[in-house]
N, C-alpha and C positions, 0 to 999 in steps of 0.2 A: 424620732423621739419627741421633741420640738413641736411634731402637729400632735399627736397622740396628746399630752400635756394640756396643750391646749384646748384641745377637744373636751378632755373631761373637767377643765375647770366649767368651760361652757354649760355641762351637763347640773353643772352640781349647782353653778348660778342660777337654773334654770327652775333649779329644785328648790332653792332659798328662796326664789322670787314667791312657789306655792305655798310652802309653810314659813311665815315670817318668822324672825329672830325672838326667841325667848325671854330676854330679858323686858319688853313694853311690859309695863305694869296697868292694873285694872282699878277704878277707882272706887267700884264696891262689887268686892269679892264675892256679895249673896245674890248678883244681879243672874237671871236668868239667861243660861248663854247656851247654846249649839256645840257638844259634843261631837265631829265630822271623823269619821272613820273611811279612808279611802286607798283605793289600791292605787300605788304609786304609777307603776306602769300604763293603767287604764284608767286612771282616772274616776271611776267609778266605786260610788259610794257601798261599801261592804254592808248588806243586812245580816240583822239577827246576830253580830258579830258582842260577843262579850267582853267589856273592858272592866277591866276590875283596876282601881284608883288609890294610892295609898303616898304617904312623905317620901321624901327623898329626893331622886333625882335618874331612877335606873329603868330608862325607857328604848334607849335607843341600841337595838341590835339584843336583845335583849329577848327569851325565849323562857328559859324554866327558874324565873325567881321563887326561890322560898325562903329570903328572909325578909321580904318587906310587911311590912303591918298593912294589911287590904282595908281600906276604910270607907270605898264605896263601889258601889258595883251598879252597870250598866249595860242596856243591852239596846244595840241600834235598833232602827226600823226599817223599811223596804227601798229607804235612801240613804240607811247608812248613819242616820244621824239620830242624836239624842239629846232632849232639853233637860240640862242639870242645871243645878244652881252652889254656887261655894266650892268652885274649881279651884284648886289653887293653882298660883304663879310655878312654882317648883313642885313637880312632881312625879311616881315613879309610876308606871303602865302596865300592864299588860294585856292583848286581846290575843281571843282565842275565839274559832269558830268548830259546834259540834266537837268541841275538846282538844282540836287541832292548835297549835301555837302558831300565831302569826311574827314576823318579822317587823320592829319597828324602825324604817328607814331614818324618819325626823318626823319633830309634831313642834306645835307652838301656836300663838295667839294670832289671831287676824288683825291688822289693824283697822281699826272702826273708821277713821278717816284719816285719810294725807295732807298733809302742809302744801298749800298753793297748788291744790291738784283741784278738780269740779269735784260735787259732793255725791253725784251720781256713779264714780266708778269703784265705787266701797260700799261699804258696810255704813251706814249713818249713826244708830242708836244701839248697836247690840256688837256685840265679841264672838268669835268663833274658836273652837280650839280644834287644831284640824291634825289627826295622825295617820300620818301613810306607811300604810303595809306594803309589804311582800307576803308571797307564800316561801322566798328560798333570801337565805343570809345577803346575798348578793343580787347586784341587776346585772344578768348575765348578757345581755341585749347585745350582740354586735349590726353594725351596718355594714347590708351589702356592700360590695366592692363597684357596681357600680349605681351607685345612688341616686345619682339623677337621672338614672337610663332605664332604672326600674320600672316598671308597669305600676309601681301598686297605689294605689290612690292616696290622695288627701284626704284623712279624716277630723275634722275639728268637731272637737266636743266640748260640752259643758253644762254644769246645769246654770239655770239661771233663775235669778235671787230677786228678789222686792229688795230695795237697798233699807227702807225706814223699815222694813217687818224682820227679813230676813227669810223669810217664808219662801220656799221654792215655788214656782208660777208655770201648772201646767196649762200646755193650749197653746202655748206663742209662736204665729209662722218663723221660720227660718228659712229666707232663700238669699241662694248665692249670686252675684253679680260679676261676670256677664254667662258664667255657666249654665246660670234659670235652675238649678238645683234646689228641690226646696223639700223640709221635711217641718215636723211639729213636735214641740217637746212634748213627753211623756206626763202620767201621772205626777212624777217627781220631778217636774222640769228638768228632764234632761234630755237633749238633742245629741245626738251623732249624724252629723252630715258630710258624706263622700263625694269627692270632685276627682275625674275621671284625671289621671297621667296627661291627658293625652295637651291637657289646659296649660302643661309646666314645661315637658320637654322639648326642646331645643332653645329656650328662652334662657337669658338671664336670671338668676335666683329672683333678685327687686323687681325685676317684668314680668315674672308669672306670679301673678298676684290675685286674689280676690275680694271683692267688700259682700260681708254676709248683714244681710237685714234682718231686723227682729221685728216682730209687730204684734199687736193685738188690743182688740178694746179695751178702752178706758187707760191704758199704757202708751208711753210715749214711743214714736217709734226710734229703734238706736239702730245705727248704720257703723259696723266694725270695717273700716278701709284698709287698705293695701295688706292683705293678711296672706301671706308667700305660701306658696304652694310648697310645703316638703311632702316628700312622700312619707306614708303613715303617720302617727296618731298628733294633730295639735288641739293642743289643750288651751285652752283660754277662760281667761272670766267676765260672765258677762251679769252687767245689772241691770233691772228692768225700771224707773221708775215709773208713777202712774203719775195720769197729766195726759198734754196736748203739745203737739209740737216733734223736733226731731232733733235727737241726740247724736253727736258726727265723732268717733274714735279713729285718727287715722295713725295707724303703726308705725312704730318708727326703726324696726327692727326685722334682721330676719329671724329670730329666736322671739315671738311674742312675749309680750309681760309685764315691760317696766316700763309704767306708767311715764317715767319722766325721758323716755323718748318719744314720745309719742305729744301728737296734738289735738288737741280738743276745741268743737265749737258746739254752740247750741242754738237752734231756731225755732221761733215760734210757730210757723209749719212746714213746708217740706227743707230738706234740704239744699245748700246750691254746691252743683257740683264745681265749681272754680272759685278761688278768692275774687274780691271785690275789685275791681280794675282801677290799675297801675302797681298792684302790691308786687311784692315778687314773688313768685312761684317756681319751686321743682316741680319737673315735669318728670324727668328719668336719670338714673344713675347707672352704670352700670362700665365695666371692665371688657372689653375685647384687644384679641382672643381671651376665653378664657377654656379650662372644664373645670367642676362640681365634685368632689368628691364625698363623702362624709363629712360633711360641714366647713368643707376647707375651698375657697375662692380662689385658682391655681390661675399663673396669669402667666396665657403664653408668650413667647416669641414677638416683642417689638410690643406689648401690651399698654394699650392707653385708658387710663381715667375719662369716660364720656359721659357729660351732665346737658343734658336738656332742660332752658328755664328759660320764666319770662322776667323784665323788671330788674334783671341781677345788675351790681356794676361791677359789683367784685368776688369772683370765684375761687376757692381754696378746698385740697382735701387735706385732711388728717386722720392722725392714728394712734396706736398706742402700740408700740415694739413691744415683744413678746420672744424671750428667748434670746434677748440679746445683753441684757443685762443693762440698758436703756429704760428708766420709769417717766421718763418726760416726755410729754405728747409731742411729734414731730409732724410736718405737712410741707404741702408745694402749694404754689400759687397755679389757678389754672388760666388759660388763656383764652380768648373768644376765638372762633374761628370764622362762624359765620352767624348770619342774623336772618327771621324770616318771620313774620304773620304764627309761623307753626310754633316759633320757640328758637330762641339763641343757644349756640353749640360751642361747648367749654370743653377742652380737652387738657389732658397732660399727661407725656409717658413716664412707667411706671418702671422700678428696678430696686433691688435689692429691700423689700418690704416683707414683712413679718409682725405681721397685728392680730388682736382679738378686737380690737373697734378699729372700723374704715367708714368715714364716710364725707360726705362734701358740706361744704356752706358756703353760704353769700351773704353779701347785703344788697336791699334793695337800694330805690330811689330818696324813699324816704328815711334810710339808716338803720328799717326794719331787719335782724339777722335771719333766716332762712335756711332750713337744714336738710339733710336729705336722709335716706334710711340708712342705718346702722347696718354694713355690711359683713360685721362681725370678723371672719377669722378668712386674711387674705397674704396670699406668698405669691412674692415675685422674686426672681433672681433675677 
């Protein structure tokens, strides 16, 4: 019951992260903004879809209103989207396609920019209001039973954005690293790119990983890092700015999304693949034994925390209990074992754990802190 719980908070976090919280307010309500009508499940922007807009608040779950006053009506385009202007902050929904009633899961305002985050992975000058449908009341979706074992590929999508326009940006290569998979987004900037099973299974979830590049003229190039292979659909957002130079995203989660796990650099031209020498670096994280199930990190029989890194002096993991009626973050200290040119080896065995955040950290030489990825939802007895 305990993982079930967990799992669908995961889910629903996951969904908060794509339509952000309702309450951000707009500081002129006539400004021209991006109406986003998108299917929850796939991601993919709904054409021709009819939203019709009126006061209130009765949007969500929400199928055959007829007592709300309709005060404006709209209809997407072939991405789903539509330029309105004098959205309000609270209001009541409804879309329909070809007369069909849509499902509205959650909707809300995008934030234009983040506090101490780079100015590149948002929205700079413009608001989006983004509503995700369903076709049925509910997301009925279960996970295979065996999840990691599955054949079916990794597919990450997304469309991708001009951050000062807003404007979706078709034409920009997308290939994957080190699979060489590579596709180009569509008229409506949107890419879907599939990486074969074959890249993930028998690996660690944080060790099958990929970095996807984006490119194109007169655009900077952006490099998305350690982006975890689950099977089936991952969704992410990606921003394009124009310029010279190369944009570096490296993930800090296995659930992509939230920016403030994750780290950021930027170079005036290509990227480096290693920090600057002496700094300290994660190399690898990861649990053996373990298996994978539905998003659950199962730690077998004698199960040790092993971190690979350079520069560290001092290793720690932590967590956050879950299920146990514990809300205070708790950790161990980890230990060196051994040292080499390859990367110094930290270990520490693992027991009685039950979290939704797992992950390690250090400090370097210089007192710099160092963190490693977010291994989300992990049990050990």
């Amino acid at each position: 019951m305990y993982k079930l719980l967990a799992l669908s908070s995961v889910v629903w976090a996951a969904l908060l992260t794509s339509a952000v919280a309702q309450t951000q307010h707009h500081s002129n309500a006539e400004k021209a903004r991006w109406l986003w009508v998108k299917d929850y499940i796939t991601g993919i922007g709904v054409p021709t879809a009819s939203v019709d807009i009126g006061p209130g608040d009765k949007c969500l779950g929400q199928t055959g209103l007829t007592d709300v006053n309709w005060t404006a009506h709209y209809t997407t385009n072939a991405a789903g989207r539509v330029l309105v202007r004098g959205l309000p902050q609270k209001l009541s929904c409804r879309v329909t396609v070809d007369g069909r009633p849509l499902y509205v899961l959650t909707y809300g305002f995008e934030i234009a920019r983040a506090q101490n985050l780079p100015t590149w992975i948002s929205l700079r000058n413009d608001y989006t209001t983004t509503i995700f449908v369903s076709s049925q009341a509910r997301d009925d979706r279960t996970l295979p039973p065996d999840y990691w074992e599955t054949n079916d590929p990794t597919k990450f999508r997304s469309y991708i954005r001009d951050p000062d326009t807003a404007q979706l940006i078709p034409g920009v290569g997308v290939t994957a690293v080190p699979s060489g998979v590579s596709t180009t987004t569509d008229a409506n900037g949107l890419f879907t790119l599939e990486v074969a099973a074959s890249y993930r299974k028998g690996k660690f979830p944080s060790m099958a990983t990929q970095t996807l590049v984006f490119s194109k003229p007169s655009y900077k190039t952006f490099e998305y890092r350690q982006l975890v292979l689950r099977p089936g659909l991952v969704q992410i957002d990606v921003f394009l700015p124009k310029g010279t130079g190369t944009l570096v995203r490296t993930n800090g989660s296995i659930y992509p999304g939230d920016p403030y796990d994750d780290q950021f650099e930027a170079y005036p031209g290509e990227a480096s693949e290693h920090l600057p020498s002496g700094r300290g670096e994660i190399l690898s994280f990861e649990i053996r034994p373990f298996t994978y199930d539905g998003g659950w990190i199962t730690c077998g029989k004698g199960a040790k925390a092993i971190l690979k890194a350079h520069n560290l002096t001092k290793v720690g993991i932590g967590w956050t209990p879950t299920g146990t009626g514990v809300t205070e973050s708790v950790g161990l200290d980890m230990l060196k074992i051994s040292t080499s040119p390859e990367g110094d080896t930290w270990e520490v065995a693992l027991s009685d754990i039950m979290s939704t955040r797992f992950a390690a950290g250090g400090v370097d030489n210089s007192g710099k802190t160092v963190r490693s990825m977010d291994l989300s939802n992990v049990y050990c007895e």
